[in-house]
N, C-alpha and C positions, 0 to 999 in steps of 0.2 A: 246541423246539430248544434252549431253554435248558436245560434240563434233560437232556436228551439230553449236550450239551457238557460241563455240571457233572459228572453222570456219567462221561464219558468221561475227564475231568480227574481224576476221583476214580478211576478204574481204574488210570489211567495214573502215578499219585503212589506207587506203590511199587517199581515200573521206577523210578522214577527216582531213587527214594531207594535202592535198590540201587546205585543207580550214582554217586550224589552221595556216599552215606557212606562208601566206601573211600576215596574222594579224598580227602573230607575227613579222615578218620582219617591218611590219607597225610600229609597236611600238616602235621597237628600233631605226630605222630610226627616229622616232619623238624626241625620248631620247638622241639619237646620235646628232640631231640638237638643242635640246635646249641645252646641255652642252656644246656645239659651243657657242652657244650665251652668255651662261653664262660664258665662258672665255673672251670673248669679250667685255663684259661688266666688267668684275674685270680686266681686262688689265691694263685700266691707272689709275686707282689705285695702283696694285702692282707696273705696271712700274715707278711711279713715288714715290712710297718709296722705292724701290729696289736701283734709281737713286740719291735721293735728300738724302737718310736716312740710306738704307743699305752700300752702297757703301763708302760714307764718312766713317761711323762707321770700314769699314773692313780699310778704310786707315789711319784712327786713330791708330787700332791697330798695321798698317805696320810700320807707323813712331813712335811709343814707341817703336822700337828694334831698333833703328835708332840714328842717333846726329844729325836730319833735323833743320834746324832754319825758321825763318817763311818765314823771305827774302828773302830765297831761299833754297825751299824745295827740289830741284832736286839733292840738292849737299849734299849729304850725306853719310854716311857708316855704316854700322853695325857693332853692340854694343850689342848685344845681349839682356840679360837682366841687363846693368848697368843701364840703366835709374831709376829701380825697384830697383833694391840692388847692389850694386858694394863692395867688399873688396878689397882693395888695399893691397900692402907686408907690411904698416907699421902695418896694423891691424883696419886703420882708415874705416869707412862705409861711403857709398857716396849715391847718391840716392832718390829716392821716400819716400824709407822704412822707410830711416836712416832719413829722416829731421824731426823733433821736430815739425815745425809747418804742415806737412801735417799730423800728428796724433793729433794736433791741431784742426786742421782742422776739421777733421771726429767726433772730440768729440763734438766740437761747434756743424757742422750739425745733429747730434744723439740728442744733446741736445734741440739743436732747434725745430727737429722735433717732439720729445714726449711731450713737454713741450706746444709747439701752439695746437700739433692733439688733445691733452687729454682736454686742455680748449674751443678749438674750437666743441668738441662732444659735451660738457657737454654745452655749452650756447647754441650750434646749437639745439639741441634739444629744449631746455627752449623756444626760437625762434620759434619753426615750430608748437609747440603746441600752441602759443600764434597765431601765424596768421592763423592757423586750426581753431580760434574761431572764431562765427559769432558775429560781434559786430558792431554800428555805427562808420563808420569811417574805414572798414577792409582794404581798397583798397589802402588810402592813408598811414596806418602804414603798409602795405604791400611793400610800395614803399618807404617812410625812410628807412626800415631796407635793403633793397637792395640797398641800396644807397654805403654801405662802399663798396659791391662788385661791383661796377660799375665804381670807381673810379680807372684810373689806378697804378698801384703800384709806380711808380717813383711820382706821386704827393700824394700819400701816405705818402709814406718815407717824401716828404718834408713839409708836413702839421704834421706831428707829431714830424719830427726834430724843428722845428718851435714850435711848444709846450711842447716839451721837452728843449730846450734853460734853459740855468742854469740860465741867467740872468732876461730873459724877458718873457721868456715860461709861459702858463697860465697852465702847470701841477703843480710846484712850487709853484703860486700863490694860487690856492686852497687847496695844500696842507699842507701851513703855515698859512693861513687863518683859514682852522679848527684846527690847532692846532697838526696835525699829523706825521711833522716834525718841526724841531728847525731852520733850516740855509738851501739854496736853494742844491738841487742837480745835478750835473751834469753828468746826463741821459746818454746822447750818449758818453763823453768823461774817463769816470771813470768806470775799467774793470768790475770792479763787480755789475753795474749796466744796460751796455748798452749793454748783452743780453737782458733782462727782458725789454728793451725800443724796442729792435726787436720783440720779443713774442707779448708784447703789442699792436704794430705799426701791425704786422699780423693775430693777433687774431679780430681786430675789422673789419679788411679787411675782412679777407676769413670766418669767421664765418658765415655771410649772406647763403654763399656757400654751406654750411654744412646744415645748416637750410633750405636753398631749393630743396633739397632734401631727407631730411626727410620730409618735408612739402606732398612734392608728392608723398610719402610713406603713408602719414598718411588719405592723399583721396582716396585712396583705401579702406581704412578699411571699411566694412560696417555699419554701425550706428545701426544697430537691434543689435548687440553683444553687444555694450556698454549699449542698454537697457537692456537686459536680464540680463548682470551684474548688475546694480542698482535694476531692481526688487529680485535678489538674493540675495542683502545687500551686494553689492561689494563696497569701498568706493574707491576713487578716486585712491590712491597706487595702489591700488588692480585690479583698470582696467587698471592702466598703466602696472604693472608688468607682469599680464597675459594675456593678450590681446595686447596692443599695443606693446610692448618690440618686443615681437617674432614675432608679423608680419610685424615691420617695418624692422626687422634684415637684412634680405638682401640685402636693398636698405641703410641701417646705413653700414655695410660692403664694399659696394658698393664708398658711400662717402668716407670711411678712405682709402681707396687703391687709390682715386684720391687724396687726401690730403696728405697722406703720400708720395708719388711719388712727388708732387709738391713742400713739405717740404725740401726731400731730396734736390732736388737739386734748391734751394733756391738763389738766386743770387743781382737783382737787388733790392730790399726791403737793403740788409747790405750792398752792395755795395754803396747806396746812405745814406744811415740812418749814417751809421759807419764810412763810407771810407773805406770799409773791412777792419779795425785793426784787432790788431789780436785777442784781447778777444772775436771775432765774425767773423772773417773770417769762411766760409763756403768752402767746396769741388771745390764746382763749382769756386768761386771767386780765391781760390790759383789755380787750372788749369788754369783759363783764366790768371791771371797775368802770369804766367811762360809761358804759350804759345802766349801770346800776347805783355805784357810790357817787357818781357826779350828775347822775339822772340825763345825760345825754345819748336819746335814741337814735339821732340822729347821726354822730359821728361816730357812737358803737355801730350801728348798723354798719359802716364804710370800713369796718376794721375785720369783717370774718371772710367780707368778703377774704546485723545479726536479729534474730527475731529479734532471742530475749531483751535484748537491750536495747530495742524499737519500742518495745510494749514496758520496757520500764520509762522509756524514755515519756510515750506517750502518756502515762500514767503522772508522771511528773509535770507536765503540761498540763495536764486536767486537772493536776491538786492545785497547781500554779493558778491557772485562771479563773477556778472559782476563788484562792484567795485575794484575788483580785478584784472578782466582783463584789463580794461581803465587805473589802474595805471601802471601796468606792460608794456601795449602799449606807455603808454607816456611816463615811462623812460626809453624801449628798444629805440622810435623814440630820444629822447633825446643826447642819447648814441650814434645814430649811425648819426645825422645828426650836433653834436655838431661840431665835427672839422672841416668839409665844412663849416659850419657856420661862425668858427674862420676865416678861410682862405681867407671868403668871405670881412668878414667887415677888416681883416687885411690888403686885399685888396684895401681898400677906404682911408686907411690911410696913409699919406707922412711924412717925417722929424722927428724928434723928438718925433712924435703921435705913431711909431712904436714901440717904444721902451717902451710904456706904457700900462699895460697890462691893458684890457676894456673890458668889456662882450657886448656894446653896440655901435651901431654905431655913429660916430660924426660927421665931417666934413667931406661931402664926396667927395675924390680927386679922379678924372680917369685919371688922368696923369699917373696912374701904367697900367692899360689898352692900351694905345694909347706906352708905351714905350714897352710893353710884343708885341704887335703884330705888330710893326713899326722898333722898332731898334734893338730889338736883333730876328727880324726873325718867330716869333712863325706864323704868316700870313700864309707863307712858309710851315712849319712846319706842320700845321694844314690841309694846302691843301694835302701835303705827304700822312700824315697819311688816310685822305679821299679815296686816293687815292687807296693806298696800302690796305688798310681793305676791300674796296668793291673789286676790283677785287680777294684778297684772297678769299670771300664770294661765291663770282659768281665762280669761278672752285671749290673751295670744294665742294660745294655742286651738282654743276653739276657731279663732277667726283665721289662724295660719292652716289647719288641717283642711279646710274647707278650700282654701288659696291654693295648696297643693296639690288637692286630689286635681283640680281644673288645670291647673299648670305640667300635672307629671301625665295624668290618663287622659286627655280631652285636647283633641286637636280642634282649634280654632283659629282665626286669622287673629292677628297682632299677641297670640300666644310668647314671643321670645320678647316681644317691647315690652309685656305687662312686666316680665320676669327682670329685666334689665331694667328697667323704671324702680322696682319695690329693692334691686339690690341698691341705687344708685343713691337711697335713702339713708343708707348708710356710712354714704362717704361723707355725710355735711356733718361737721361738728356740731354739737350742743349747742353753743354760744352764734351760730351762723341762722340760727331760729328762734332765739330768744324772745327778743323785742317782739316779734311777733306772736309768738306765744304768750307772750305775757298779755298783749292784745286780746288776743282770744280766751285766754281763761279769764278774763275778766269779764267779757264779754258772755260769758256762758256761767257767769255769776260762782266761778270754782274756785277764783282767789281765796288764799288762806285757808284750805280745805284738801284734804287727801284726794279728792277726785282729780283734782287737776294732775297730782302726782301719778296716778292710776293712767289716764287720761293719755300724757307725754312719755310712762314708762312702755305702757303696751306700745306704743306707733315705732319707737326705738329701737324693739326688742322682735318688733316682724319680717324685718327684713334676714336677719338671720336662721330665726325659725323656718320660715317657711323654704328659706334656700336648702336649709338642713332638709324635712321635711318632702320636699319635691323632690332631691337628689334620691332619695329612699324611695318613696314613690315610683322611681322609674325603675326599680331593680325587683320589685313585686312581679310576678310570670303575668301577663293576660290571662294565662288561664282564669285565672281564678276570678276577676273582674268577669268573665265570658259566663262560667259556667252561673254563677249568681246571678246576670241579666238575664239567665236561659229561667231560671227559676223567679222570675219574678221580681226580682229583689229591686228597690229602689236606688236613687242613688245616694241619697243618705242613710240607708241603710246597710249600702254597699263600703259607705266609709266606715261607720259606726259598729257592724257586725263583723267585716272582712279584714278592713284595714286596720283597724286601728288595733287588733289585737296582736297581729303582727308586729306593729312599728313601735311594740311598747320600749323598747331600748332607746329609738328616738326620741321617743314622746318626751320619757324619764330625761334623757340627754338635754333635748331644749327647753322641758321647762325649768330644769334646774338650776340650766344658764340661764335664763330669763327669769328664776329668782332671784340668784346671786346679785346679776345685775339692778334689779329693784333694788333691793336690800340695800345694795352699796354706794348706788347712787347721792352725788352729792348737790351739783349745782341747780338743776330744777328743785331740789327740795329746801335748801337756800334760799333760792329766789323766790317761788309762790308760798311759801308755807311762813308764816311770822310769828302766829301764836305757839308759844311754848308747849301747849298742850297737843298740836297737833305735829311738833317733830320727827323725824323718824329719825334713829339712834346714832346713822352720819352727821348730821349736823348738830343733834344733843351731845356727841365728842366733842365737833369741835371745838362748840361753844361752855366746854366745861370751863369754869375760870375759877383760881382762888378768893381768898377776901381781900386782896386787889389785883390789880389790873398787873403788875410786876409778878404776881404768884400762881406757879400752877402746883395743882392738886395731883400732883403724879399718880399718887397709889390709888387714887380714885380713879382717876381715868384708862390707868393701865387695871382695876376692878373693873368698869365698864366696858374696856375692850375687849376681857376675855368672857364678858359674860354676852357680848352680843356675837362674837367668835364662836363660839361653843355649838349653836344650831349650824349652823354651816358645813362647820367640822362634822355633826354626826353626820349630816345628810354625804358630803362624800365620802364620809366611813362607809355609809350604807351602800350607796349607790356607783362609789366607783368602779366597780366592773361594767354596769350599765353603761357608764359615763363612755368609757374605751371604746366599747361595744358599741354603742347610737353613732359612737363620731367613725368608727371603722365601717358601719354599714349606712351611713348618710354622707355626711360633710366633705369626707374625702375622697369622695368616687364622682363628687361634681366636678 
């Protein structure tokens, strides 16, 4: 019998391998074709940071063994590693190594970055707990406190250089006024104060930042655990420390490696605040001067490298801590909308009014308005940046949805390297691509020209997106991708018809970051862009100057600040529950 059955087994094994192999063949055929597609799809993505981001990077590294100049990078020789360390036969050091201020340098940025990231955690937090609260009025102190991140950084810098002023600055004034200094200070000019006026200038900036993102860490949480702690006699500590701490942690992790990164290579904030002196020059700042004001490619390259009285009691407590929260709301909104504030009414002010420090509006002139967008340009300036931000908008995200559906739905081989490759584009500073960049828009004939802006904004702005973007991706059911391929449905029709009406909180979420960041951009639009007419409104700040080179035009610039403030501000008026919402259901469930 056994044999008879082995037999029969052995008859029966090519029926059914008849029948088994087309299937199988079917299947891999089908596997075979979607990791087609999904190559297809992450194409111009890698291609275009392989192009705009790798590429420079490798040519950065080629001219630090170089003596390239900027003017003419063809004409070069190699030098080995002198750029980095040279001895010469007297014994003297030459170099990267050997300069004073590029260890300078690195101590500022080191300084800088622990000093903003560790204040910037600790108030971001205070922040995301405070707007996690339900209270009258959440929406509107939701949208003060995103106010200082919405604001771009070069009108940053000049709204708090502007109140940091030794003479006329209203930091000074309140702080002789309570009595907490004796004689005014000067902030930005005096070494031992004007980090701590960069720290300052960046902590009230990017803290919002921090805080939105624990904020969408913190709506996750489910609300049954925090009751069950209270019915266990958990007191307030005690639900933060064991319950919220640990479950916001990878989304708090999550923020300090995007802040930390940004920290480091920190540029336009001291570049404008300081002048990059040198009690604050930064990494990024001494590479771009060397490679740019002294046209050395070669050794910037080498530098990035009872009941009742229970329920009164309880009653008391609940009047207590929402007076709590409304004072904490009105002096976080306080805090964060005071300097726009200044900048606004400092804005109305002409002549001798400027110089006199006022909490209050008086006489109001728009003759600083009519001369910010009339004579020196900003008109101009503002249509650029329009310009330039949306169509960065419109390819990032066309180019990053396509990256993600192939990264979050489509199993393929080298699937986690493409994904770790396009995040790892985000850790190289600006200035660590430069020279090479500069290379290649010249070479693609964009110098002097919005494209090139366009060009460097989108490759910068993908890495983020599409991480946003895929994390989303992956929390959409199958079904629905299933039931669509049952019906025919293609698979850009399956992004285009299925997904993408779904992920519109995401969608809203990164392009608006990946406006913001156009917009605000300073140093590529700096370096490529030269003609006046094609500036965009960060660099036509900074470059506002009086009728000399000793005088600035305060009320103009603080009129230009708030008139290129003002779209930003609507859009996260508009948008901010979206904003919450894309970063609660993408960013922080990667």
């Amino acid at each position: 019998m056994k044999r008879d059955t082995h037999a029969l087994s052995l008859t029966a094994t090519p029926d059914e391998s008849a029948q088994v192999l087309p299937a199988r063949r079917s299947k891999l055929n089908h596997q075979q074709r979607r990791s087609r597609i999904a190559w297809l799809l992450v194409a111009p993505a890698m291609l275009l940071l392989a192009v705009v981001a790798g590429w420079p990077l490798l040519r950065t590294l080629f001219y630090s063994f170089t003596d390239a100049m900027l003017d003419a990078p063809d004409d070069y020789r190699f030098v080995g590693f002198a750029n980095y360390l040279d001895l010469t036969e007297g014994g003297h050091h030459y170099g990267v190594l050997a300069d004073p201020l590029w260890w300078l340098a690195v101590g500022n940025t080191l300084r800088f970055s622990l000093l903003s990231v560790s204040l910037e955690l600790v108030f971001g937090m205070l922040l995301a707990l405070l707007m996690n609260q339900k209270f009258r009025g959440q929406g509107l102190v939701r949208t003060a406190i995103l106010v200082p991140w919405a604001i771009p950084t070069i009108v940053s810098a000049k709204m708090w250089g502007w109140m940091f002023h030794d003479q006329y600055g209203v930091v000074n004034d309140l702080l002789l006024k309570t009595g907490i200094i004796a004689t005014p200070l000067a902030w930005v000019a005096e070494p031992g104060l004007s980090m701590w006026a960069v720290v300052i200038a960046d902590v009230w900036k990017t803290t919002p930042f921090m805080a939105l993102m624990l904020l969408a860490a913190l709506q996750l949480i489910p609300g049954d655990l925090y009751e069950a702690a209270r019915v266990d006699g958990a007191n307030a500590w005690q639900r933060f420390r064991r319950i919220t701490l640990p479950l916001i942690m990878p989304a708090m992790i999550v923020a300090l490696i995007f802040r930390v990164m940004d920290a480091l290579r920190v540029f336009d904030l001291i570049y404008v605040l300081t002048s990059n002196s040198e009690a604050t020059v930064s990494v990024s700042g001494y590479a771009r001067d060397r490679m740019v004001s002294y046209q050395e490619m070669g050794s910037g390259s080498a530098e990035r490298q009872g009941e009742t009285s229970m329920k009164l009691s309880r009653q008391q407590q609940k009047y207590g801590h929402k007076t709590l929260i409304f004072a904490a709301a009105a002096l976080a909104s306080v805090i964060c909308l005071f300097p726009f504030y200044y900048a606004l009414i400092t804005s109305l002010r002409s002549g001798q009014d400027l110089f006199q420090v006022a909490y209050l509006p008086g006489n109001l002139h728009w003759g600083n308005y009519l001369t910010a967008l009339m004579e020196n340009g900003i008109a101009r300036s503002l249509l650029n940046s329009i310009v330039v931000a949306r169509l960065t908008v419109g390819i990032c995200l066309l180019v990053s949805i396509t990256a993600a559906f192939a990264l979050a739905r489509i199993r393929f081989r080298g699937r986690k390297y493409l994904l770790f490759t396009i995040l790892c584009v985000s850790m190289f500073p600006q200035v660590a691509v430069l020279s090479g960049m500069f290379e290649l828009v010249r070479f693609m004939g964009l110098y002097d020209s919005l494209g090139a802006l366009v060009l460097s904004y989108t490759t910068f702005s993908l890495p983020f997106t599409v991480w946003v973007l895929t994390t989303f991706m992956k929390a959409i059911p199958a079904e629905l991708e299933e039931a669509a391929i049952v019906d025919g449905a293609g698979t850009w029709t399956i992004i285009t018809r299925i997904f993408a009406p779904i992920m519109g909180p995401s969608l809203v979420t990164t392009g608006l970051l990946a406006f913001i960041g156009a917009w605000n951009e300073f140093m590529f639009a700096l370096t490529f862009v030269i003609s006046s007419g094609k500036r965009t409104v960060p660099v036509a700040i900074g470059m506002l100057q009086g009728a000399s080179q000793f005088e600035l035009p305060w009320g103009t610039i603080m009129a230009a600040s708030v008139i290129v403030t003002l779209p930003i501000i609507a859009l996260v008026l508009i948008f901010q529950r979206r904003i919450v919402s894309g970063l609660t259901n993408g960013a922080v469930k990667g």
